[in-house]
N, C-alpha and C positions, 0 to 999 in steps of 0.2 A: 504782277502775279495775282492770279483769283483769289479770295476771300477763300474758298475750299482747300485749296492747296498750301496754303498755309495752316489751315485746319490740321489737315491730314498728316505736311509737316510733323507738326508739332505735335500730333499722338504716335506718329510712328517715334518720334525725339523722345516722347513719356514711356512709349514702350520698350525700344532699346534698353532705356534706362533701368527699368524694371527687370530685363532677362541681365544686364548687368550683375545688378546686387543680389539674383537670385542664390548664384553658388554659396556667396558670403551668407545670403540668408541660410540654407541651407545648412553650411558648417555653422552657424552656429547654434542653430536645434539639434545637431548632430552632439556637440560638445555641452549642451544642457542634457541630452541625453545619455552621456555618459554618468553627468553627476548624478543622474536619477540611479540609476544602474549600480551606483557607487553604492549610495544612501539604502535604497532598495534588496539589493542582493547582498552584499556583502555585510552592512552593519544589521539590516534589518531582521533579515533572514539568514546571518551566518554562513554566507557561501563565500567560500574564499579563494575558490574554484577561480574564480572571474578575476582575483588580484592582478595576475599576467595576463591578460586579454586587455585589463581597463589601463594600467601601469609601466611606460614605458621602462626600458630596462636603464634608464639616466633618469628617471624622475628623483627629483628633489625635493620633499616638503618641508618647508619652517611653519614651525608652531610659537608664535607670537609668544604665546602664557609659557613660555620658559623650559617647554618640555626637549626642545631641542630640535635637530634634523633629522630625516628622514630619506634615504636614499635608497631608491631602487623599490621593486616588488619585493625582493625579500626586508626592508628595512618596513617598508607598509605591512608587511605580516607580522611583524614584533610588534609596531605602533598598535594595532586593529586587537590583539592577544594582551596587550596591556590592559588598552580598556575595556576590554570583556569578560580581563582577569577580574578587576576592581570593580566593575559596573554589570554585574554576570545579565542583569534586564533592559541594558540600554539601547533605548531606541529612540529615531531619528526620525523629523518629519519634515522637510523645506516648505517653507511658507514663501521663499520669492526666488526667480532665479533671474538673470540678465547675461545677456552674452553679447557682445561686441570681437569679432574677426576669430582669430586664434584664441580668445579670454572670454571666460565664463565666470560669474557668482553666484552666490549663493546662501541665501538666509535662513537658517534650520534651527530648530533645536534638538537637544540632544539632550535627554531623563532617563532615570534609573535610581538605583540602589544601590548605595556603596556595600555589595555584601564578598567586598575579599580587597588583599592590599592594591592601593595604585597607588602609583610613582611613591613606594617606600611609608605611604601610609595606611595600618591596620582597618579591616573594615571595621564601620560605625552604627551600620545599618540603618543610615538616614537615605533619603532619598535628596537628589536633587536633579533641579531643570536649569537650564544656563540658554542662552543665545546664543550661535555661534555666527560666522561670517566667513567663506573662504573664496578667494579668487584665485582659479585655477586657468593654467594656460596647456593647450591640447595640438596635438600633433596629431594627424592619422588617425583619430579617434581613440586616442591615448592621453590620460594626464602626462606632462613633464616635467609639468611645476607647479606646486599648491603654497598658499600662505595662507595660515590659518589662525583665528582671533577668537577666544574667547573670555569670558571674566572666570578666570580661575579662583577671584578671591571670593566670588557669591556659590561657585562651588564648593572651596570648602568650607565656608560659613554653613552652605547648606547642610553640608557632612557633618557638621556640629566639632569641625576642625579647629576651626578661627570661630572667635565671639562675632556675632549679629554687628550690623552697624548700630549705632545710639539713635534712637526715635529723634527726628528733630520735627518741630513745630513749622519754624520757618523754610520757607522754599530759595529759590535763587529768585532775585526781586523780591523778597519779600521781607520788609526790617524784620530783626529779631524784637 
């Protein structure tokens, strides 16, 4: 076989490969674009409009920090009315997203003001920022299933709920 033919081979072998992983590429800027969508319209800008458009009607979310599950579009509208009951200024801004097939995440934070109760605690009128974390799996261009992480305990520290952690000197490696 000719040196060319081999050539050509082997970029038509790169190229296939390439119109291969396009759709997967594809679904998954499709499913980082729902998260935008999510973070954007609905938390940002209060549109709640899009809960059923973005939320399958079986989605599932766990919330790690102890707040519980979350089922369905209407369970997401109780979830999303909590915390904008207790955070009336919270807003949301993703700093990284990754997506791999059907699964999407996502690294944001989420600030505001505690100016009304959440989950059963009086507002304090402190402000706080947290980190969050959530890996979401999509269907159709639908969430189905979200798990979600964040430090609930620097939020309510923040709130002036829980006492601050104790200054320490020493680091991890470092003798006291």
């Amino acid at each position: 076989m000719h040196r060319h033919h081999r050539v050509h081979r082997a970029i038509l072998g790169a190229g296939i490969l390439v119109l291969l992983a396009l759709p997967s590429l594809a679904q998954e800027e499709a499913n980082k674009a729902v998260w935008m969508r999510s973070i954007d319209e609905i938390w940002n800008t209060r549109n709640t409009s899009v809960i059923e458009e973005l939320y399958a009607a079986d989605f599932t979310m766990i919330q790690e920090s102890g707040i519980g599950q979350v089922l369905g579009p209407a369970g997401y509208h109780v979830y999303f009315q909590t915390y904008v009951t207790g955070v009336p200024d919270i807003r949301m801004e993703v700093e990284q997203s990754i997506a791999e097939g059907d699964w999407a995440a996502i690294r944001y934070t989420a600030g505001g003001t505690h100016g009304g109760e959440l989950l059963g605690i009086p507002p304090t009128g402190n402000p706080a920022h947290v980190v969050c974390i959530s890996i979401g799996r999509f269907r159709d261009g639908q969430f189905i299933e979200n798990t979600m992480h964040f430090d609930k305990m620097s939020m309510m520290q923040q709130f002036g709920v829980l006492p601050p952690p104790e200054a320490r000197v020493e680091g991890w490696g470092v003798p006291a």
